[in-house]
Every structure is written in C-alpha cells, then in structure tokens.
C-alpha positions as CSV (number, residue, x, y, z in Angstrom):
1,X,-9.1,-11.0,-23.6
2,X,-6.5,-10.2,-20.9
3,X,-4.7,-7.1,-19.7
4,X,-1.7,-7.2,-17.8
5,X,-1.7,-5.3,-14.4
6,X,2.0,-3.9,-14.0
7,X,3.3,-2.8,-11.0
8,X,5.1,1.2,-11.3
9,X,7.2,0.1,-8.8
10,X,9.2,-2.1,-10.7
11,X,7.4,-3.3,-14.0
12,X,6.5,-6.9,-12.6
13,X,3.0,-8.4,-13.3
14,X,0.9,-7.9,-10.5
15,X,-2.3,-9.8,-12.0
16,X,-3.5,-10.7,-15.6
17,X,-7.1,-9.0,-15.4
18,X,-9.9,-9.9,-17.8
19,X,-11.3,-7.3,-20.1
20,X,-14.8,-7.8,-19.8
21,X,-16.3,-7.4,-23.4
22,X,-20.6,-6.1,-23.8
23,X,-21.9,-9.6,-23.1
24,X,-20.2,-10.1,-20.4
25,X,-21.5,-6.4,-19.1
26,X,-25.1,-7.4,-20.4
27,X,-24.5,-10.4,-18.0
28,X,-23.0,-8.8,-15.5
29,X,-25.8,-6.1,-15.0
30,X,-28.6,-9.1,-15.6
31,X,-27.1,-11.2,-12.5
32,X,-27.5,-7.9,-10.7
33,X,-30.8,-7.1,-11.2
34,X,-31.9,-10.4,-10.4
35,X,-29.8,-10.5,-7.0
36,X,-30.9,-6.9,-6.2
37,X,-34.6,-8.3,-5.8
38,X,-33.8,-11.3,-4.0
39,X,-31.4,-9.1,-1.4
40,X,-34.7,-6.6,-1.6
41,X,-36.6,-8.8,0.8
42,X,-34.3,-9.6,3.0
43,X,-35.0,-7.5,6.6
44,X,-33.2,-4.5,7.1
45,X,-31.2,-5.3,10.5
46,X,-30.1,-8.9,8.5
47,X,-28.9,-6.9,5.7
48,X,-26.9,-4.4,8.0
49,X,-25.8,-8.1,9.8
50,X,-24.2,-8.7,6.3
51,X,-23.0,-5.5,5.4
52,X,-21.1,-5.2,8.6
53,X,-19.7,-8.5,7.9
54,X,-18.5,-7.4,4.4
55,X,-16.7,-4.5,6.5
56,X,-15.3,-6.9,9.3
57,X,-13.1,-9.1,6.7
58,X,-12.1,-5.7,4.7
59,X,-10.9,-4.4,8.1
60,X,-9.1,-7.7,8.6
61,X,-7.1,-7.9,5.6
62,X,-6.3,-3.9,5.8
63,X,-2.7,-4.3,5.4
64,X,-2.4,-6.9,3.0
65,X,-5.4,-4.6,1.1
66,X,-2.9,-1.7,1.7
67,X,0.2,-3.1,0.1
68,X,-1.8,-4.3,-2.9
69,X,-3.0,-1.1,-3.5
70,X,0.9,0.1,-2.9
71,X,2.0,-2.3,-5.3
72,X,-0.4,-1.2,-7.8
73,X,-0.4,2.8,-7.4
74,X,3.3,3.2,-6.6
75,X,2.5,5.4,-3.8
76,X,4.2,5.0,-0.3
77,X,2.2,3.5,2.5
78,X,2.3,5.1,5.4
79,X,1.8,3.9,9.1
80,X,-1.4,4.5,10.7
C-alpha cells in the first residue's frame, strides 16, 4: 500500500511513499539488529571515518535537501 506525498505548495505529487505494514516493521527492526552487531565491531575511529562520510554527502546535497524539504513543508527557504 501507497500514500501519496502532496506538495502544500501547489497540490502536485511530490513522491508515492510506501506504507510499511507490521511485517515489513518486524523486518525492518530484524535487519537492524543484525547490522547493529556487525557495525558493533567495527573500530571506533573507522566508524567515525563513516559517520563523517554520511555527513560529507548530506552537506553536499544541502540545497537540493533544502528545497525538498520546501517542497514538502510549504515553508520558505531562506538564504544562509
């Protein structure tokens, strides 16, 4: 099952989103679990290596992250 994501700009679909249902939760959380041990063991600084990472590409895709969220919220974006 779907959802539609409409923008309160103007009404237009932004994104069909699925609507996750208790197995896929169940699944969802059991995927977790297992990945949380795995990343567990990994060394500290290589974790912080890939946690930095994750930040680098958010940061590099701020504005087009930005005007999503614009699109979605209806709220004006403002220059930083």
């Amino acid at each position: 099952m779907t959802y539609q994501v409409l923008s309160p700009i103007d009404g237009h679909l932004l994104r069909d989103v699925h609507f996750a249902d208790p197995n896929d939760i169940d699944a969802r959380v059991a995927a977790a679990v297992r990945a949380q041990s795995a990343w567990s063991r990994v060394h500290p600084t290589r974790r912080g290596e890939i946690l930095f990472g994750i930040a680098e590409m958010i940061e590099s895709r701020l504005d087009e992250i930005a005007g999503l969220e614009t699109r979605n919220t209806g709220k004006l974006l403002f220059a930083r």
